[in-house]
C-alpha positions as CSV (number, residue, x, y, z in Angstrom):
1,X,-44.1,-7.9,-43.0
2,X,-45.0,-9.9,-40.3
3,X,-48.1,-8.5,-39.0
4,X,-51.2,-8.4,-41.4
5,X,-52.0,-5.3,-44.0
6,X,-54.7,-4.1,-46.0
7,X,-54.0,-4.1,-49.8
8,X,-55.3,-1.4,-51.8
9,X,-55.2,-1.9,-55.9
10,X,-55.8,0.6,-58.5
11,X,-55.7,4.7,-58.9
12,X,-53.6,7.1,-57.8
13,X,-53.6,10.6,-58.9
14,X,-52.4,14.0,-58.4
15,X,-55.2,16.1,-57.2
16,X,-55.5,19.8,-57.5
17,X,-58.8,21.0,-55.8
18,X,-60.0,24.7,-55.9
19,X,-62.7,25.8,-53.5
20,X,-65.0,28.5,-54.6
21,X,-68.5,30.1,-53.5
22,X,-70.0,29.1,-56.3
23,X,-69.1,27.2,-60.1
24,X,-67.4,30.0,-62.2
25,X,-68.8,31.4,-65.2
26,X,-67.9,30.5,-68.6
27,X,-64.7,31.9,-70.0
28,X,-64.3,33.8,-66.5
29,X,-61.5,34.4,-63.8
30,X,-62.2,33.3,-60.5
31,X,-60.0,33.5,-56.8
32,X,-60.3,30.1,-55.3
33,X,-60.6,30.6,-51.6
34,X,-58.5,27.2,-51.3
35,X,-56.4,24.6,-53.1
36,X,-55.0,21.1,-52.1
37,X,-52.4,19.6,-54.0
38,X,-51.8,16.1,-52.9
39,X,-52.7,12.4,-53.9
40,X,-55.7,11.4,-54.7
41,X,-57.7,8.5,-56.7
42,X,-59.9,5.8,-55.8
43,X,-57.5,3.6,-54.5
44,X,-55.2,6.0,-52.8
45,X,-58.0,8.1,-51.0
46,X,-59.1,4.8,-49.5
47,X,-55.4,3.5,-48.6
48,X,-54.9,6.9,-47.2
49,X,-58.8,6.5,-44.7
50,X,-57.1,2.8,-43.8
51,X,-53.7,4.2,-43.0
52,X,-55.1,6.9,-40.8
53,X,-57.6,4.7,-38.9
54,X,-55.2,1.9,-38.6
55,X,-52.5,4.6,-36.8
56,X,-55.1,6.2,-34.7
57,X,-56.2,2.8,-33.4
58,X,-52.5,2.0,-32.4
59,X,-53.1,-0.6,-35.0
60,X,-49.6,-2.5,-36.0
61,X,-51.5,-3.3,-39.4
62,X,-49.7,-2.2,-42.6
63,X,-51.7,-0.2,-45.1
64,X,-50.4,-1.2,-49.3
65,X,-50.9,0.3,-51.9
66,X,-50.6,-1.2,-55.7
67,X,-50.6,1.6,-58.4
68,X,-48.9,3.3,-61.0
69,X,-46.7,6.3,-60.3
70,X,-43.3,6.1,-62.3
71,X,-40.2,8.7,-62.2
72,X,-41.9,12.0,-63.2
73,X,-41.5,15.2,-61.3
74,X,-45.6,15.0,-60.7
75,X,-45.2,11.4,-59.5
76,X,-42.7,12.1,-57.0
77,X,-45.1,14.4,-55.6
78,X,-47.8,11.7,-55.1
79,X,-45.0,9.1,-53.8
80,X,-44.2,11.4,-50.9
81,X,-47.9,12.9,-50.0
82,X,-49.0,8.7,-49.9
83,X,-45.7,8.0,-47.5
84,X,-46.4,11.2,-45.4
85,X,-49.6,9.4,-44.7
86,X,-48.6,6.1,-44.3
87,X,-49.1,4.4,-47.1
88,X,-46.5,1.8,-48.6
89,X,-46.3,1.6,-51.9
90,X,-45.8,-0.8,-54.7
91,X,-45.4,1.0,-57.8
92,X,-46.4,-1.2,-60.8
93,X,-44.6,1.5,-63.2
94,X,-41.3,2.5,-61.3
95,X,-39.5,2.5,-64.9
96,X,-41.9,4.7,-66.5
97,X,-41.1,8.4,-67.6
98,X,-44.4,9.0,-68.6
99,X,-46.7,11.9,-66.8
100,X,-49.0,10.6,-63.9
101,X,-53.0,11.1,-63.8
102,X,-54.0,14.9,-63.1
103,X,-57.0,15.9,-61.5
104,X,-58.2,19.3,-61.5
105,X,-61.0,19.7,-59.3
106,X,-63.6,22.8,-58.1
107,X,-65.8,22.5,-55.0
108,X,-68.6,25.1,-54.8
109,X,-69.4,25.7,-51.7
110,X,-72.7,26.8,-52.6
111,X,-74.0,23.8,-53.2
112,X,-71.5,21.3,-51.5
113,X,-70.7,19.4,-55.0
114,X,-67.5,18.9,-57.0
115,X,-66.7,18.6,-60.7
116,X,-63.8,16.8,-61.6
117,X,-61.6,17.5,-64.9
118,X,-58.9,14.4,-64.8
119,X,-57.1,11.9,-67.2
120,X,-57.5,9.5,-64.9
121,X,-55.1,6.7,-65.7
122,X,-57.4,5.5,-68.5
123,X,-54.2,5.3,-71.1
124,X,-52.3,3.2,-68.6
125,X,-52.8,-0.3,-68.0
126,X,-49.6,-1.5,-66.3
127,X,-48.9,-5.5,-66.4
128,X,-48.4,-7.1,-62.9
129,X,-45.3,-8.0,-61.6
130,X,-44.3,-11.9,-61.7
131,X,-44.6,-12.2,-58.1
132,X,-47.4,-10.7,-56.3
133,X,-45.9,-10.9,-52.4
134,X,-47.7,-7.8,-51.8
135,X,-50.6,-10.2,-50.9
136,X,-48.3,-12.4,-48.4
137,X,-49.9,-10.7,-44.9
138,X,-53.0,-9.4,-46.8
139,X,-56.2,-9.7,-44.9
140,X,-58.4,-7.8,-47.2
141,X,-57.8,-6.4,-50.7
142,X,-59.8,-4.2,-52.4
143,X,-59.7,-3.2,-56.6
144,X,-60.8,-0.3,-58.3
145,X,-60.4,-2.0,-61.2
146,X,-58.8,1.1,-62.9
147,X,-55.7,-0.8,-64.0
148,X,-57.5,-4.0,-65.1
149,X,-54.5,-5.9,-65.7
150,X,-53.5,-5.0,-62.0
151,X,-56.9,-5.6,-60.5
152,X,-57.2,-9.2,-62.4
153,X,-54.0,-10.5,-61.0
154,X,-54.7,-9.0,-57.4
155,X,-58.0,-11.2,-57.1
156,X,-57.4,-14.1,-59.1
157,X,-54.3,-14.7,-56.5
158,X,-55.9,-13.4,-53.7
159,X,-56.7,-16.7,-52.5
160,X,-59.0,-17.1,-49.4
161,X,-57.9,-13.2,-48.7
162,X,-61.5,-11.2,-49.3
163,X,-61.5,-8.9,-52.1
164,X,-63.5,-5.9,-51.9
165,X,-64.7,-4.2,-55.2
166,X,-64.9,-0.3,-55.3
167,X,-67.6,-0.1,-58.1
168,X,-68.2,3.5,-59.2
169,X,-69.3,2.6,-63.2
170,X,-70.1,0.3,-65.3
171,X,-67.3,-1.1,-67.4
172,X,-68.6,-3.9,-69.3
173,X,-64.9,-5.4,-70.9
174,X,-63.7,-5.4,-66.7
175,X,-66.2,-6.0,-64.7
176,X,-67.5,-9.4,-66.7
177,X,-64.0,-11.4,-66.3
178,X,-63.5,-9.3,-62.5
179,X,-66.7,-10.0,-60.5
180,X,-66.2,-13.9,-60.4
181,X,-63.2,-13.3,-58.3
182,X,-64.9,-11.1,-55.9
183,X,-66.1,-11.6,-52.4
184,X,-67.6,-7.9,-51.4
185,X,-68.9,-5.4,-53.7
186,X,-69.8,-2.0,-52.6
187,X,-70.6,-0.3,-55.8
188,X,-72.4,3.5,-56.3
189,X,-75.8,3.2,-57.8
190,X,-74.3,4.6,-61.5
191,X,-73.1,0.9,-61.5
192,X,-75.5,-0.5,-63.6
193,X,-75.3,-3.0,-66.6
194,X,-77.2,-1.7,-69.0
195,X,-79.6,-4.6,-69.6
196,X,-80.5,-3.5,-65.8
197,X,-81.9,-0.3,-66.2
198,X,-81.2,1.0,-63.6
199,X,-83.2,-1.6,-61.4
200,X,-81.2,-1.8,-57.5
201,X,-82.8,-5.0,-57.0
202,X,-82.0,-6.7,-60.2
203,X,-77.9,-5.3,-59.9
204,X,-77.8,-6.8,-56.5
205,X,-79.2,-10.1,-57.9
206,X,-77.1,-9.8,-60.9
207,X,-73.9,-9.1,-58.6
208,X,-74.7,-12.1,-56.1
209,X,-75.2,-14.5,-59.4
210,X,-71.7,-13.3,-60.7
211,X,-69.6,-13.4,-57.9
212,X,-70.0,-11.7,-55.0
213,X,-71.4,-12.7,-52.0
214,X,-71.7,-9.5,-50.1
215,X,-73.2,-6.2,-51.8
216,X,-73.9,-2.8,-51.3
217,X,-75.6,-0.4,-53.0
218,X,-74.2,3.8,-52.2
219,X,-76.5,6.6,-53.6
220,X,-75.0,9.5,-52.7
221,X,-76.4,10.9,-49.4
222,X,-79.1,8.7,-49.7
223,X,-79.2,5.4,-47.9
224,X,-77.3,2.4,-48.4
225,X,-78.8,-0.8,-49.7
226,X,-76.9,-4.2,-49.1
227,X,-77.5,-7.6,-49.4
228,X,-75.9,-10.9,-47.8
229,X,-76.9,-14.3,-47.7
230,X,-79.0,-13.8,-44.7
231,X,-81.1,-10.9,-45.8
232,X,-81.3,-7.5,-47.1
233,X,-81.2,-3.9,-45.5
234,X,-80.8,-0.4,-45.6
235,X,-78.2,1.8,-43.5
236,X,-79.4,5.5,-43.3
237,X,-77.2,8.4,-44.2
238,X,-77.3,11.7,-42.6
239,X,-77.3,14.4,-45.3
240,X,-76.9,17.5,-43.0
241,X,-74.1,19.9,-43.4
242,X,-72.7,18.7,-46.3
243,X,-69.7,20.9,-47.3
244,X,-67.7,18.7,-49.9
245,X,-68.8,15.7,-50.9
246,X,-64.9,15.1,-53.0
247,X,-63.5,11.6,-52.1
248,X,-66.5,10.2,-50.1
249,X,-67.0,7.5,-52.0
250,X,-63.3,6.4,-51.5
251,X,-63.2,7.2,-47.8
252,X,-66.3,4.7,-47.2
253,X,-64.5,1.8,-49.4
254,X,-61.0,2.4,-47.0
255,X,-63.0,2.6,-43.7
256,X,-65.0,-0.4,-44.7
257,X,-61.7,-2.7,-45.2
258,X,-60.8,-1.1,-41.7
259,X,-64.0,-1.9,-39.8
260,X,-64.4,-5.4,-41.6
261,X,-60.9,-6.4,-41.4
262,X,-61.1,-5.7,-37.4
263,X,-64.0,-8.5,-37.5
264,X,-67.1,-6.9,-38.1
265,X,-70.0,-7.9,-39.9
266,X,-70.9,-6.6,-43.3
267,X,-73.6,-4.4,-42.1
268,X,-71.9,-3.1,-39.0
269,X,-68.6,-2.6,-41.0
270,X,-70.3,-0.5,-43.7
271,X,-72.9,1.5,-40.8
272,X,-69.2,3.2,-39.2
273,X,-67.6,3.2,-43.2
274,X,-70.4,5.2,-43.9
275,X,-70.4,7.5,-40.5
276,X,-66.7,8.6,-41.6
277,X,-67.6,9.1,-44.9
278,X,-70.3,11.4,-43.7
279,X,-68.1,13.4,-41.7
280,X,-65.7,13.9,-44.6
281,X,-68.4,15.7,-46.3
282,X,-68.6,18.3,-43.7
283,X,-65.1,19.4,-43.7
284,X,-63.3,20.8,-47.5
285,X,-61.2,18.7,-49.6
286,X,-60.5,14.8,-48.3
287,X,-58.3,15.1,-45.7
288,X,-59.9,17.7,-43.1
289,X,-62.3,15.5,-41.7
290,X,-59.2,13.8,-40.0
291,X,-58.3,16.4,-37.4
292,X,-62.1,16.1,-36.0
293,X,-62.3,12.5,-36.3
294,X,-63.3,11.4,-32.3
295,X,-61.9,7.7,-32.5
296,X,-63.4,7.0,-29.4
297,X,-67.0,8.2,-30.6
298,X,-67.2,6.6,-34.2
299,X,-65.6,3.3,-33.8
């Protein structure tokens, strides 16, 4: 490729999300008044923001991602939802048989929350391929780090490319050898070692003494709290007319590697992250928010 991409390592998934009024009874039958079927995962749903962000733009920057998919019937799905958006990808497992991660998913509308049902990739851990040229016009990379062996190789060769960490939970065999190797970490606030309690300021301490040397904090629809070398902040979230809040996280980490990669600063870059993640949340499932995305508005 000769012009530059983002690089997106980690989950992909095949998501099946059911909206209803409100969370079904126990041992009940309930008529969804929607379903998506398409990818999904950490890692796709932010290579999938990029893509669409990058194309809007006119932008002739590539959007990669590094996963897992393999020859099932239920991968082949995923592989051509992620190319209908855009996304290249660099399967990890193109010789496996084996089934892909499921996601089964119900968004109440009642209360604009989502409980997920998934086996989430956690019995795959795929090794790396012995040469890495994925990372050759790379100008930002970001792990999930739900593939360790894939999210190891990714930012220990990453080189002076930044590598972004999608932090959603603590994993204490990952994140220990990881974080030394990463430049930017935007974690939720569920990331917590436990030793922490729980305490913001001590995580963002902790993640600046291990590695990284731009954080952020995510709480939900509450505000952001990030730290760089100049000083600390807080970026407000607007919390009206939520809807869905499935994906958000995922759509603020592919935006961010957008807005940063396009050369701005941390906290600007994670102020318009933030505003599409926002606007995801007022529209069902993780793709609507695109067809009311105003380009000229948000950017």
């Amino acid at each position: 490729m000769g012009d530059r991409s983002a690089v997106f390592v980690g989950l992909s998934t095949l998501d099946l999300s059911y909206a209803v009024d409100r969370y079904p009874l126990e041992d009940t039958k309930t008529r969804a008044d929607g379903l998506f079927l398409g990818a999904g995962g950490p890692a796709a749903n932010a290579a999938i923001t990029h893509a669409f962000l990058a194309h809007r733009s006119a932008s002739t920057r590539h959007t990669m991602l590094v996963t897992a998919l393999g020859t099932h019937a239920l991968a082949q799905s995923i592989r051509a939802d992620l190319r209908a958006q855009s996304v290249e990808i660099w399967d990890e497992a193109a010789a496996e048989t084996g089934r892909p991660p499921v996601s089964s998913i119900v968004v109440a509308a009642e209360t604009g929350t989502r409980t997920i049902v998934s086996t989430d990739g956690s019995g795959m851990d795929p090794y790396p391929s012995l040469e890495s040229h994925y990372l050759d016009d790379a100008d930002i990379v970001l792990v999930d780090a739900h593939y360790p062996r894939l999210a190891f190789e990714a930012a220990d060769t990453a080189g002076d490319v930044p590598v972004v960490l999608d932090g959603g939970r603590w994993r204490e065999e990952i994140h220990r050898k990881l974080l030394p190797d990463i430049d930017i970490a935007i974690c939720s606030d569920a990331f917590t070692p436990p030793e922490l309690d729980g305490d913001t300021d001590a995580v963002i301490d902790f993640l600046h003494a291990t590695g990284p040397r731009l954080v952020a904090i995510t709480n939900g629809g509450g505000p952001i709290r990030y730290s760089t070398p100049e000083g600390r902040g807080v970026i407000e979230v607007a919390a009206d007319g939520i809807v869905d809040t499935l994906g958000a996280g995922d759509i603020l980490h592919g935006a961010f590697c957008y807005f940063s990669a396009r050369g701005q600063d941390f906290p600007l870059a994670l102020e318009h992250a933030a505003e599409v993640a926002t606007l995801s949340c007022r529209f069902p499932g993780t793709r609507e928010w695109m067809r009311h995305y105003d380009f000229q508005s948000m950017r």
